[in-house]
PQR file of N, CA, C, O and H, with PARSE charges and radii, in Angstrom:
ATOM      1  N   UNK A   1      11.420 -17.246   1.280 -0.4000 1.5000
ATOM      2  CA  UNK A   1      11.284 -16.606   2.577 -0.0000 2.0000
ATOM      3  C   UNK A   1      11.530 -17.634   3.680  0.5500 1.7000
ATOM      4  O   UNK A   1      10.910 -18.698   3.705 -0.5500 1.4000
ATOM      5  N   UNK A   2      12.561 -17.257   4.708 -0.4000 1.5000
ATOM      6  CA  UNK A   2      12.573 -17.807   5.576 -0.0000 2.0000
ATOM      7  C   UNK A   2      11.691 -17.605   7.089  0.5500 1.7000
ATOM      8  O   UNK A   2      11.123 -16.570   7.439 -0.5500 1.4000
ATOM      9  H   UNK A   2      13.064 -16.393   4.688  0.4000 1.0000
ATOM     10  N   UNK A   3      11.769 -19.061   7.952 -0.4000 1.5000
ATOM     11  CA  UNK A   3      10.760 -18.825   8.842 -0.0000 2.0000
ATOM     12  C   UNK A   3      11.460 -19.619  10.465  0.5500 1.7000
ATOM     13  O   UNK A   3      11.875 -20.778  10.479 -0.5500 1.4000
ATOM     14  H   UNK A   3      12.231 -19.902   7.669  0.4000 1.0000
ATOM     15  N   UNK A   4      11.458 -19.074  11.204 -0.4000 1.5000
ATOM     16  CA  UNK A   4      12.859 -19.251  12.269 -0.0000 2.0000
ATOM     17  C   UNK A   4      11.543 -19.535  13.432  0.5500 1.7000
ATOM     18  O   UNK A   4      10.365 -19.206  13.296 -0.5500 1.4000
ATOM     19  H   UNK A   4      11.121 -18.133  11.193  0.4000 1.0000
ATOM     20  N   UNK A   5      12.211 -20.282  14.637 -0.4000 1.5000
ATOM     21  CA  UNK A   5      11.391 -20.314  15.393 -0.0000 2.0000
ATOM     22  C   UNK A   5      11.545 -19.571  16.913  0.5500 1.7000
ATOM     23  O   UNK A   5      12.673 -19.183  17.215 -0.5500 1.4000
ATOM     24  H   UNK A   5      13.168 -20.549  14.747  0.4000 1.0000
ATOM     25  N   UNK A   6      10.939 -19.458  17.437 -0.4000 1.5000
ATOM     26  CA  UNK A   6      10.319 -18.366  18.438 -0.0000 2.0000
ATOM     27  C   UNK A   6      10.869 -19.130  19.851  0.5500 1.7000
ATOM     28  O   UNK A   6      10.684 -20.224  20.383 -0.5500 1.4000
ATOM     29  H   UNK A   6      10.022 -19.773  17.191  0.4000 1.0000
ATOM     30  N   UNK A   7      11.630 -17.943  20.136 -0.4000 1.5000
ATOM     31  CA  UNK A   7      12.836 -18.602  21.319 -0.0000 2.0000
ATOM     32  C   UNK A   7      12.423 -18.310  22.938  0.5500 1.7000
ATOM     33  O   UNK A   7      12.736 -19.057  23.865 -0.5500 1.4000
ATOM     34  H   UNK A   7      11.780 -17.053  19.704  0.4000 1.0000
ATOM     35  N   UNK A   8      11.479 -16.777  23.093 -0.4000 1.5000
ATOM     36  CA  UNK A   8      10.624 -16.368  23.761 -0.0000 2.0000
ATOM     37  C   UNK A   8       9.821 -15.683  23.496  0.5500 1.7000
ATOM     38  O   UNK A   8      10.129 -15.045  22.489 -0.5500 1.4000
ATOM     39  H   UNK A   8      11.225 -16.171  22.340  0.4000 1.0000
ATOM     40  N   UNK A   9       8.435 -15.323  24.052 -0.4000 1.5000
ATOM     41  CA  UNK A   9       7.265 -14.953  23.705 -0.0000 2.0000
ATOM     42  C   UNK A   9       7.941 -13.433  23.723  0.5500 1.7000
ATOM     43  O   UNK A   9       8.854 -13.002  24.428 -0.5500 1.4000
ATOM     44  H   UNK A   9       8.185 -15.841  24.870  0.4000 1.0000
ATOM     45  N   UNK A  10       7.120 -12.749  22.639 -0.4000 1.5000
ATOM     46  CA  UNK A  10       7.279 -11.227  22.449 -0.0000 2.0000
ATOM     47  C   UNK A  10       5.514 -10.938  21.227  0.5500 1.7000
ATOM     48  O   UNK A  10       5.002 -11.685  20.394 -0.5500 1.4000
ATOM     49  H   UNK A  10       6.378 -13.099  22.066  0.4000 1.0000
ATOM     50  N   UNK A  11       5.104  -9.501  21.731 -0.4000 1.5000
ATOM     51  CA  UNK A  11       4.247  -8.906  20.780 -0.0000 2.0000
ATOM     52  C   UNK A  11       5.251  -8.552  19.168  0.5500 1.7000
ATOM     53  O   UNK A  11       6.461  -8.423  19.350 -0.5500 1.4000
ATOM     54  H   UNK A  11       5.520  -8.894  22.408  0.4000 1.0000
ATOM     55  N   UNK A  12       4.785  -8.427  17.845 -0.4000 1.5000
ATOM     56  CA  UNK A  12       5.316  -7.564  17.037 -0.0000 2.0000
ATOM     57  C   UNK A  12       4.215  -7.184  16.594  0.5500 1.7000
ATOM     58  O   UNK A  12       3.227  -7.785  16.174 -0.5500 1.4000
ATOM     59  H   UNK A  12       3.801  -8.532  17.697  0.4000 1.0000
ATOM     60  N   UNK A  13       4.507  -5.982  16.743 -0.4000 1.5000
ATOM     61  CA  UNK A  13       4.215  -4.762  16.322 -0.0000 2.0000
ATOM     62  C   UNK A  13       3.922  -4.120  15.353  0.5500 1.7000
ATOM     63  O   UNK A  13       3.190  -3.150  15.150 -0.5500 1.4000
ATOM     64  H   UNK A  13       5.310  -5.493  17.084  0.4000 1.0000
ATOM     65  N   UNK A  14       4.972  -5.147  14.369 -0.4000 1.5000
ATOM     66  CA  UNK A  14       4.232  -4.512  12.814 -0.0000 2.0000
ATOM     67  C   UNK A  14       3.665  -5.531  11.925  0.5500 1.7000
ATOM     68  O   UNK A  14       3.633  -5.649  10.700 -0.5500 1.4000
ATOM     69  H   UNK A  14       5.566  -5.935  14.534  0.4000 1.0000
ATOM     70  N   UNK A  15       3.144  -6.362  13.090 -0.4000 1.5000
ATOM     71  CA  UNK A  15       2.186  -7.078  12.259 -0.0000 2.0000
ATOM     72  C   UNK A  15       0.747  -7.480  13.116  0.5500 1.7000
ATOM     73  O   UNK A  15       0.613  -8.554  13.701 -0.5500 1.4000
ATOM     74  H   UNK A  15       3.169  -6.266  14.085  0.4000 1.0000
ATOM     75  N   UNK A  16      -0.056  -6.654  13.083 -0.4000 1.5000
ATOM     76  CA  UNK A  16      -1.313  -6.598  13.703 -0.0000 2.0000
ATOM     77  C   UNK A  16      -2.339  -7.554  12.981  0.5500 1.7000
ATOM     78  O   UNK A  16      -2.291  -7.909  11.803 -0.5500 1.4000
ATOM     79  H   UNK A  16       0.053  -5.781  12.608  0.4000 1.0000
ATOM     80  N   UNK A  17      -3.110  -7.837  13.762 -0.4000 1.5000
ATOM     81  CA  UNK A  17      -4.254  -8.698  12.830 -0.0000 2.0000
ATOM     82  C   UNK A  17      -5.382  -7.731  13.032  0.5500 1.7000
ATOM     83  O   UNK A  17      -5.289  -6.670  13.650 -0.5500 1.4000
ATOM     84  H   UNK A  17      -3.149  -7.549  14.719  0.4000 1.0000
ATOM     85  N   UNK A  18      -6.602  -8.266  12.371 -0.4000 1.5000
ATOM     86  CA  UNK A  18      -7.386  -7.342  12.539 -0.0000 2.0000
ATOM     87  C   UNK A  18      -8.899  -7.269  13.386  0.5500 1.7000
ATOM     88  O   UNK A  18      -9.928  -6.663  13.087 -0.5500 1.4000
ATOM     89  H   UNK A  18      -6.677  -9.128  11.869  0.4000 1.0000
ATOM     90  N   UNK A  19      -8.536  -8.275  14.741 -0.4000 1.5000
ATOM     91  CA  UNK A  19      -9.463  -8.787  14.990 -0.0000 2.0000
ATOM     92  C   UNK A  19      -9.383  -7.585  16.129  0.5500 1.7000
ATOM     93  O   UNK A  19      -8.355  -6.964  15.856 -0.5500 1.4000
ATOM     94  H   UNK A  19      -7.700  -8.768  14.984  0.4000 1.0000
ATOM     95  N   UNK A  20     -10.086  -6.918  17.412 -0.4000 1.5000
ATOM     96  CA  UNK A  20      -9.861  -6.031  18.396 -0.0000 2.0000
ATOM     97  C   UNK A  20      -8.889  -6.298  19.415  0.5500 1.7000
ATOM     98  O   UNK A  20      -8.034  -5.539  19.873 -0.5500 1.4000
ATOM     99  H   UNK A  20     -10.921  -7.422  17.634  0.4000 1.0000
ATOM    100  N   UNK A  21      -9.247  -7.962  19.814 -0.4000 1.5000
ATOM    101  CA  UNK A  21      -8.263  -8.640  20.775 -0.0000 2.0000
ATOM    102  C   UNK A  21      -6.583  -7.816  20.369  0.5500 1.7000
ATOM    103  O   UNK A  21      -5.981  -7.077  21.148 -0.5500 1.4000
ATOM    104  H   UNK A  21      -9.941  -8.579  19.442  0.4000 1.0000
ATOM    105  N   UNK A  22      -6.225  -8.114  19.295 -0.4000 1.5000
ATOM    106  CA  UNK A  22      -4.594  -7.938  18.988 -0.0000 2.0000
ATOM    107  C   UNK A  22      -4.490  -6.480  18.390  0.5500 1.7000
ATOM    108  O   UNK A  22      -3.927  -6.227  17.325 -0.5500 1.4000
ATOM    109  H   UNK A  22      -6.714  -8.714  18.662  0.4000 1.0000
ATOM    110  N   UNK A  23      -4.997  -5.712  19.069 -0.4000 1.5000
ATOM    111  CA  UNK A  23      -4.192  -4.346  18.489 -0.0000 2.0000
ATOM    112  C   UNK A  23      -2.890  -4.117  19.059  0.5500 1.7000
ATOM    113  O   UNK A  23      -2.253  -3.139  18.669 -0.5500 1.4000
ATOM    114  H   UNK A  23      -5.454  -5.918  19.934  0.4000 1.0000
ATOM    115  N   UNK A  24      -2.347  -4.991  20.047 -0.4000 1.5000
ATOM    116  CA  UNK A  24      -0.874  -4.991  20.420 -0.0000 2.0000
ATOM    117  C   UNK A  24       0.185  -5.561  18.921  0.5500 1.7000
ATOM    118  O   UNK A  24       1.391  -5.349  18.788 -0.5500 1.4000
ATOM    119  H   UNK A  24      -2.865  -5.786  20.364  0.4000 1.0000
ATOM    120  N   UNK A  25      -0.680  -6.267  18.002 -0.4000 1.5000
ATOM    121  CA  UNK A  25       0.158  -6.961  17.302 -0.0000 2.0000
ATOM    122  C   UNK A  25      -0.053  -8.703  17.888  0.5500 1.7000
ATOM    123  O   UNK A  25      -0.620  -9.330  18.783 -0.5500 1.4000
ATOM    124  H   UNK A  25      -1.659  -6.439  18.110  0.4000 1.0000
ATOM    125  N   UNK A  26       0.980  -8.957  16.495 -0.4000 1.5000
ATOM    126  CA  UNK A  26       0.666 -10.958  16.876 -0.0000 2.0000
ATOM    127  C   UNK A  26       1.486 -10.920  17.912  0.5500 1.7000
ATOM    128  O   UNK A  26       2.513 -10.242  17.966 -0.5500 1.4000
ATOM    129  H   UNK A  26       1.440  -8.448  15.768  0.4000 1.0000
ATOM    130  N   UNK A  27       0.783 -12.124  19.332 -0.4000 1.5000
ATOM    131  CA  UNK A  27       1.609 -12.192  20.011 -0.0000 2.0000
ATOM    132  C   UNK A  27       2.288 -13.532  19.738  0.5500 1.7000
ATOM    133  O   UNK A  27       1.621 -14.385  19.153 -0.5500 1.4000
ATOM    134  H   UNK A  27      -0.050 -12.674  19.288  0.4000 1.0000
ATOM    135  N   UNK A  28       3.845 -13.876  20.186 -0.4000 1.5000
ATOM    136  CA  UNK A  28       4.274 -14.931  19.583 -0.0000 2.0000
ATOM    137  C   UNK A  28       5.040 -15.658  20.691  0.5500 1.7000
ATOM    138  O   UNK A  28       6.061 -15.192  21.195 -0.5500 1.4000
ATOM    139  H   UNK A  28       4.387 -13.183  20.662  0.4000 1.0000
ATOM    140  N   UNK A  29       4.575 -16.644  20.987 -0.4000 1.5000
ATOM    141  CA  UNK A  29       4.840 -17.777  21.756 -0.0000 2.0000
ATOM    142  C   UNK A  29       5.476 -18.958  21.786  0.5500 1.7000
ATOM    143  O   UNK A  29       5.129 -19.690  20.859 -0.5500 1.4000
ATOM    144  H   UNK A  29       3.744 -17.022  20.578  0.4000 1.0000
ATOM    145  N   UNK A  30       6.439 -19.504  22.653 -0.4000 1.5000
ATOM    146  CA  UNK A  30       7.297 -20.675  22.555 -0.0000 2.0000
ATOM    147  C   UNK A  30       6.281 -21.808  21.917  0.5500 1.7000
ATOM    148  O   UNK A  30       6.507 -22.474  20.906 -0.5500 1.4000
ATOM    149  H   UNK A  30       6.721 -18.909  23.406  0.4000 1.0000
ATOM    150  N   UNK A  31       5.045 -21.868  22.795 -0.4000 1.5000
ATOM    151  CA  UNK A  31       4.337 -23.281  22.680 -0.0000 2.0000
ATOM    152  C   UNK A  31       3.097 -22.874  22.531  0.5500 1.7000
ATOM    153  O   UNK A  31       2.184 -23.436  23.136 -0.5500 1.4000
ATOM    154  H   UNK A  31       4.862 -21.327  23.616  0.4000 1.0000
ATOM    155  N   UNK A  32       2.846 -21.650  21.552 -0.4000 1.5000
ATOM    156  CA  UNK A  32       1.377 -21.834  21.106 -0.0000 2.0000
ATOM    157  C   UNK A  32       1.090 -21.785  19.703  0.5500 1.7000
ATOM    158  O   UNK A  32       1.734 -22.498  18.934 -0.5500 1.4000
ATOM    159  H   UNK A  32       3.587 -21.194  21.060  0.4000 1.0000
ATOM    160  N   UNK A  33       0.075 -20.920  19.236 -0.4000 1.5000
ATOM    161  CA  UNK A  33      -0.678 -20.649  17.705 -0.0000 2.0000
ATOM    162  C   UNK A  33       0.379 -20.293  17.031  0.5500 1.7000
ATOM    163  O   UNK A  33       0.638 -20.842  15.960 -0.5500 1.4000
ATOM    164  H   UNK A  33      -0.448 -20.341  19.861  0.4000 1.0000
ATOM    165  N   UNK A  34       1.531 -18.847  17.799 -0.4000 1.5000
ATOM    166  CA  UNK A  34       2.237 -18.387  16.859 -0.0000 2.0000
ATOM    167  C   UNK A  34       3.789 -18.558  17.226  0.5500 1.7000
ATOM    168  O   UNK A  34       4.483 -17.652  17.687 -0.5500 1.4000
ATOM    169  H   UNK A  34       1.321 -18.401  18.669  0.4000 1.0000
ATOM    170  N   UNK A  35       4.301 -20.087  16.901 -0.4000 1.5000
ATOM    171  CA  UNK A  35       6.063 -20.516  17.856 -0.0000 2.0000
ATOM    172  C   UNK A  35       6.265 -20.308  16.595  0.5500 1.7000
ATOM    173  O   UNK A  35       6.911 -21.288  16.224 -0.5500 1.4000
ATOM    174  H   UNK A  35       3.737 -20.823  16.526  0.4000 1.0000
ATOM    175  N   UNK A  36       6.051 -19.427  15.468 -0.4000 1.5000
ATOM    176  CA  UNK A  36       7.188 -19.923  14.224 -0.0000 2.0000
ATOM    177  C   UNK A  36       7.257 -18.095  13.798  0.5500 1.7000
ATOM    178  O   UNK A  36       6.245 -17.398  13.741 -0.5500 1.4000
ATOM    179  H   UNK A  36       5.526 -18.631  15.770  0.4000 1.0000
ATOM    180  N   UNK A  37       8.344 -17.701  13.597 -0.4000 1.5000
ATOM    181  CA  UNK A  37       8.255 -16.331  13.217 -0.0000 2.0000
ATOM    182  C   UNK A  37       8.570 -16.320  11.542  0.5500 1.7000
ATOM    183  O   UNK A  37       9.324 -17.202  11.131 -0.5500 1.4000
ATOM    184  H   UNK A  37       9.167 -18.268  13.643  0.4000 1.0000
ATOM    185  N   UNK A  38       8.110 -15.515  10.739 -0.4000 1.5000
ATOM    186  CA  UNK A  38       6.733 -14.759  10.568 -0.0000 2.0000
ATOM    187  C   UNK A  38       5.807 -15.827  10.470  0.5500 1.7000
ATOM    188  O   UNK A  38       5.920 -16.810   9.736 -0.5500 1.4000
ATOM    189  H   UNK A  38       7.497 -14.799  11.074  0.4000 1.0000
ATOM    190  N   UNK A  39       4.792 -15.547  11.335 -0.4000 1.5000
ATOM    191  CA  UNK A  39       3.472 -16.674  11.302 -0.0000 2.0000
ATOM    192  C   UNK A  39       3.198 -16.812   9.737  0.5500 1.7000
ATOM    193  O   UNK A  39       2.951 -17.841   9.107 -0.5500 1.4000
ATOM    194  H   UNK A  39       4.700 -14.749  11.930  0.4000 1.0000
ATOM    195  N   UNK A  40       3.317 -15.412   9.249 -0.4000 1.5000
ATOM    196  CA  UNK A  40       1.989 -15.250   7.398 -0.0000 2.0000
ATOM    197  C   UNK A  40       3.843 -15.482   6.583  0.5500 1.7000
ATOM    198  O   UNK A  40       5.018 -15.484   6.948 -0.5500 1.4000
ATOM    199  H   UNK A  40       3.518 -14.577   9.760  0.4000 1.0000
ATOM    200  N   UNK A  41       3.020 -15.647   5.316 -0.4000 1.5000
ATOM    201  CA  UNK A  41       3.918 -15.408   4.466 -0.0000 2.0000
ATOM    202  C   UNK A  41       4.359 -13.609   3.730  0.5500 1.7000
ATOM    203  O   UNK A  41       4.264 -13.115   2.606 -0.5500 1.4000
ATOM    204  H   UNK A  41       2.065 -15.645   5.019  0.4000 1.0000
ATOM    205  N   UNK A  42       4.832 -13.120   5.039 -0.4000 1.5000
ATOM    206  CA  UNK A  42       5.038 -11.466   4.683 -0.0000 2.0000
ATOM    207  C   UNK A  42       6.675 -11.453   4.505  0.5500 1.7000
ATOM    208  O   UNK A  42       7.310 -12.502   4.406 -0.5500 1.4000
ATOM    209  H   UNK A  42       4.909 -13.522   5.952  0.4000 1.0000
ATOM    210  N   UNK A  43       7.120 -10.508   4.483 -0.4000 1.5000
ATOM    211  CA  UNK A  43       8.421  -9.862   4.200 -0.0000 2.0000
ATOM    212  C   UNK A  43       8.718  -9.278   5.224  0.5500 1.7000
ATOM    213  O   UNK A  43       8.032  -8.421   5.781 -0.5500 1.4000
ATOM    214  H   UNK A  43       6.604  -9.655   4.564  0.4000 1.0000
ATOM    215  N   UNK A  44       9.673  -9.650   5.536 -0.4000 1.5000
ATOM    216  CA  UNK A  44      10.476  -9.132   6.985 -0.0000 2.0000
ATOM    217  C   UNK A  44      11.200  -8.448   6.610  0.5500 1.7000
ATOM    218  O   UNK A  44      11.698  -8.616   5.497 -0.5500 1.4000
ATOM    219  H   UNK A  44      10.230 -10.347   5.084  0.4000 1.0000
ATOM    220  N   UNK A  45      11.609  -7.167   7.599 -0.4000 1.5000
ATOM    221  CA  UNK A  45      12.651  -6.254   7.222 -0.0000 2.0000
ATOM    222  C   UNK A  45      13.660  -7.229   7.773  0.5500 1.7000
ATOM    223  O   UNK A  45      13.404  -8.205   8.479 -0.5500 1.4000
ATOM    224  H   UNK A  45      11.204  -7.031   8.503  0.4000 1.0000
ATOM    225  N   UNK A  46      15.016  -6.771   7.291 -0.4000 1.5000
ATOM    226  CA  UNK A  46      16.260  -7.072   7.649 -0.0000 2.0000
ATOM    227  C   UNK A  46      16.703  -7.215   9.083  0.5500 1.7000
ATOM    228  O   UNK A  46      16.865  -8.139   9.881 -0.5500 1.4000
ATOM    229  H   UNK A  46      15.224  -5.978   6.718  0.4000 1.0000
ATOM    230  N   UNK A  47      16.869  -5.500   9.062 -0.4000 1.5000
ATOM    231  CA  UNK A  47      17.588  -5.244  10.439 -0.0000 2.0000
ATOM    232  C   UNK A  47      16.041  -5.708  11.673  0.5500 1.7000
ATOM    233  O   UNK A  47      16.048  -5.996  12.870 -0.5500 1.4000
ATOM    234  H   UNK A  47      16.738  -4.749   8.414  0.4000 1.0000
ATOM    235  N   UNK A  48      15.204  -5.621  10.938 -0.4000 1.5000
ATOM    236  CA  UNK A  48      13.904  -6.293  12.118 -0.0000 2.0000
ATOM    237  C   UNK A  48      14.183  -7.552  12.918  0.5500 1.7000
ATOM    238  O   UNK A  48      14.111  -7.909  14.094 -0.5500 1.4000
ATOM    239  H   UNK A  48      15.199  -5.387   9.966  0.4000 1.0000
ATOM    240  N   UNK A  49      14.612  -8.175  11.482 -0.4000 1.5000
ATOM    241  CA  UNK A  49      15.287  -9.650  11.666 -0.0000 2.0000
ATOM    242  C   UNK A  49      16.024 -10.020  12.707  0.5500 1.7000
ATOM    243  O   UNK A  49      15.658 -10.799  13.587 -0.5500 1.4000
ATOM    244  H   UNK A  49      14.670  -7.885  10.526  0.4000 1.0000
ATOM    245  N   UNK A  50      17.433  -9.287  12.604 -0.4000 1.5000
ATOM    246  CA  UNK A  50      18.204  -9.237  13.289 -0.0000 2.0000
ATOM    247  C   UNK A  50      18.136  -8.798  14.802  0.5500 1.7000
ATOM    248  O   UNK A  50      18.652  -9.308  15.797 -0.5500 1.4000
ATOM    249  H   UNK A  50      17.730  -8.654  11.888  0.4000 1.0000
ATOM    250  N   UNK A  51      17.420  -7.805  14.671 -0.4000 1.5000
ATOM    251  CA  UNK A  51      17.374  -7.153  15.837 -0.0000 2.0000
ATOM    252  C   UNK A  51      16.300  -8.455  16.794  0.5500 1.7000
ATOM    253  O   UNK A  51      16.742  -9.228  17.645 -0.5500 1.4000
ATOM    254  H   UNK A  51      17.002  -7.391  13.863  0.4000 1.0000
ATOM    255  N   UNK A  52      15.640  -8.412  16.580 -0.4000 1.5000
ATOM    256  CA  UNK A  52      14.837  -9.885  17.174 -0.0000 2.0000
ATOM    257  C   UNK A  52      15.650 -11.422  18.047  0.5500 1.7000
ATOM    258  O   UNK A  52      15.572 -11.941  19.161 -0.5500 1.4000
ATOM    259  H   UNK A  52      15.281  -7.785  15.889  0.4000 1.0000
ATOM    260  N   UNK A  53      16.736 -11.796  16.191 -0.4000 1.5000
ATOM    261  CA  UNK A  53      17.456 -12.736  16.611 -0.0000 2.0000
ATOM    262  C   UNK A  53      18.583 -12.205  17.999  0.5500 1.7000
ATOM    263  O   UNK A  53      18.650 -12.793  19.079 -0.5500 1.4000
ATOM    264  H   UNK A  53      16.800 -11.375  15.286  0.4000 1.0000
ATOM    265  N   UNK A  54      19.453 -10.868  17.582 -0.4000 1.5000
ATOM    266  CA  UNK A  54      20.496 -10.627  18.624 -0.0000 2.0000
ATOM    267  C   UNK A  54      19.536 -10.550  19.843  0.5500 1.7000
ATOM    268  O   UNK A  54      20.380 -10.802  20.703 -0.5500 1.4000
ATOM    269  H   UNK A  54      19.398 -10.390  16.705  0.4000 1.0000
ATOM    270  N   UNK A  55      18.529 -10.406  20.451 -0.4000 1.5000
ATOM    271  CA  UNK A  55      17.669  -9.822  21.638 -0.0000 2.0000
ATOM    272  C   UNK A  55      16.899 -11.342  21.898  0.5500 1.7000
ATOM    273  O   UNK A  55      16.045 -11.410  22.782 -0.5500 1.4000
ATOM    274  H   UNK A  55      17.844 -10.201  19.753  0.4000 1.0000
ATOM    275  N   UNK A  56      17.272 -12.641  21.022 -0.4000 1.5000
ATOM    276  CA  UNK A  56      17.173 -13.768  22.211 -0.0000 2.0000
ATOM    277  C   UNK A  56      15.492 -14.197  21.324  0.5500 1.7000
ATOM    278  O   UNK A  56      15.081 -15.357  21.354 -0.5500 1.4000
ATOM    279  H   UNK A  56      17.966 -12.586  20.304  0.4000 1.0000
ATOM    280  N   UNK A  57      14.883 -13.332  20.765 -0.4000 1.5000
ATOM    281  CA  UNK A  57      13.497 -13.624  20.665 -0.0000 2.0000
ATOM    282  C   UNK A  57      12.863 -15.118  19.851  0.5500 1.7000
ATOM    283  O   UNK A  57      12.024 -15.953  20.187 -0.5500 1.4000
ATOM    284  H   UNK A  57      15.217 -12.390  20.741  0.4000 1.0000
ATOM    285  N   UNK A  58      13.853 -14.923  18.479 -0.4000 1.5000
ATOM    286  CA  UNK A  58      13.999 -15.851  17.266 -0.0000 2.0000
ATOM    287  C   UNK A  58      15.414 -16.397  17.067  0.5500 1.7000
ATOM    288  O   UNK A  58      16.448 -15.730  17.052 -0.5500 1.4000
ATOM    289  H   UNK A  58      14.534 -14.245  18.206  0.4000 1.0000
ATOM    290  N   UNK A  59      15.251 -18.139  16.870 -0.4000 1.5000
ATOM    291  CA  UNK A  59      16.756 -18.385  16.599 -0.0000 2.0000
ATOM    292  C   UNK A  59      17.226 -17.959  15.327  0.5500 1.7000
ATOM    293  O   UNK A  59      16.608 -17.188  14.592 -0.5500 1.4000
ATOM    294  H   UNK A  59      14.411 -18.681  16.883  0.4000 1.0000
ATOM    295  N   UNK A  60      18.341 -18.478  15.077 -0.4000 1.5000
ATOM    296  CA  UNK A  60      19.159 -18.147  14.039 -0.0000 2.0000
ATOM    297  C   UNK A  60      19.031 -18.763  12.678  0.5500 1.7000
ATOM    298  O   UNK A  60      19.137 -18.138  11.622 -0.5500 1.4000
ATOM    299  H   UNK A  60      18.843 -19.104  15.674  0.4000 1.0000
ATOM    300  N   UNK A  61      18.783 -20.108  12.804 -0.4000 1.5000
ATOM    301  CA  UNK A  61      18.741 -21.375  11.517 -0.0000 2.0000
ATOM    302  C   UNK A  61      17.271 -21.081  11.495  0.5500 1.7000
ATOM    303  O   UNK A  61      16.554 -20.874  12.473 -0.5500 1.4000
ATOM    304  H   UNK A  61      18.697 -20.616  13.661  0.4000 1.0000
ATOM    305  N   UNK A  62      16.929 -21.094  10.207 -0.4000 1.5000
ATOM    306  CA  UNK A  62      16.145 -21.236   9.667 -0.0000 2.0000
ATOM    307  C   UNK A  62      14.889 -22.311   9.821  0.5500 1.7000
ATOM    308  O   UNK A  62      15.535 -23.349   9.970 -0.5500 1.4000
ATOM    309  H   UNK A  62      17.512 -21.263   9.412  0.4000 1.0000
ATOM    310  N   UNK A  63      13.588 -22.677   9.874 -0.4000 1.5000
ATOM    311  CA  UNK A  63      12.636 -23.973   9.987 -0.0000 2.0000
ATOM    312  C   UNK A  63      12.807 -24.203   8.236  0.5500 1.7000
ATOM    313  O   UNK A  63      12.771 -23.311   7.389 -0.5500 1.4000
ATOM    314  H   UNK A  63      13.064 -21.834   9.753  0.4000 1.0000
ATOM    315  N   UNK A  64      12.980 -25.514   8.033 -0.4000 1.5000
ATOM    316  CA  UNK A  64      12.969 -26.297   6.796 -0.0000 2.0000
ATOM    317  C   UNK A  64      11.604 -26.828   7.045  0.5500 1.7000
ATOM    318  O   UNK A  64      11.112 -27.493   7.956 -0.5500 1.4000
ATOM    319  H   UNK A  64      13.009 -26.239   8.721  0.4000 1.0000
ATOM    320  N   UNK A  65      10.969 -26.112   5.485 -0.4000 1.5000
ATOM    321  CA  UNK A  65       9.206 -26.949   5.257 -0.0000 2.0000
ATOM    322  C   UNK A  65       9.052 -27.777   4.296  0.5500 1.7000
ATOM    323  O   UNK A  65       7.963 -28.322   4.119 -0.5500 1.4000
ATOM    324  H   UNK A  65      11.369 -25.572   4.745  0.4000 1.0000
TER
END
């Protein structure tokens, strides 16, 4: 699984935590808790993917761990 980093802050949506604060979903930030997209080790849809990267949110290359 790859993990790309976070180009501007955006909520997603389909990944909520379960604390009350975030029922918007994780919010994900250039320079905070969550600059690396997907924070967890989940499964990303595809076209989610994409749609994210073309709209500026997440770059393209991959983070090497």
């Amino acid at each position: 699984m790859n993990r790309f980093p976070v180009k501007k802050g955006f909520f997603d949506t389909q990944d909520k935590l379960k604390t009350g604060e975030h029922k918007k979903g994780r919010h994900y930030t250039v320079d905070g808790d969550f600059s690396v997209y997907p924070a967890t080790k989940r499964d990303v849809d595809p076209e989610r993917l994409e749609f994210l990267q073309n709209e500026g949110y997440v770059g393209t290359e991959p983070i090497e761990e």
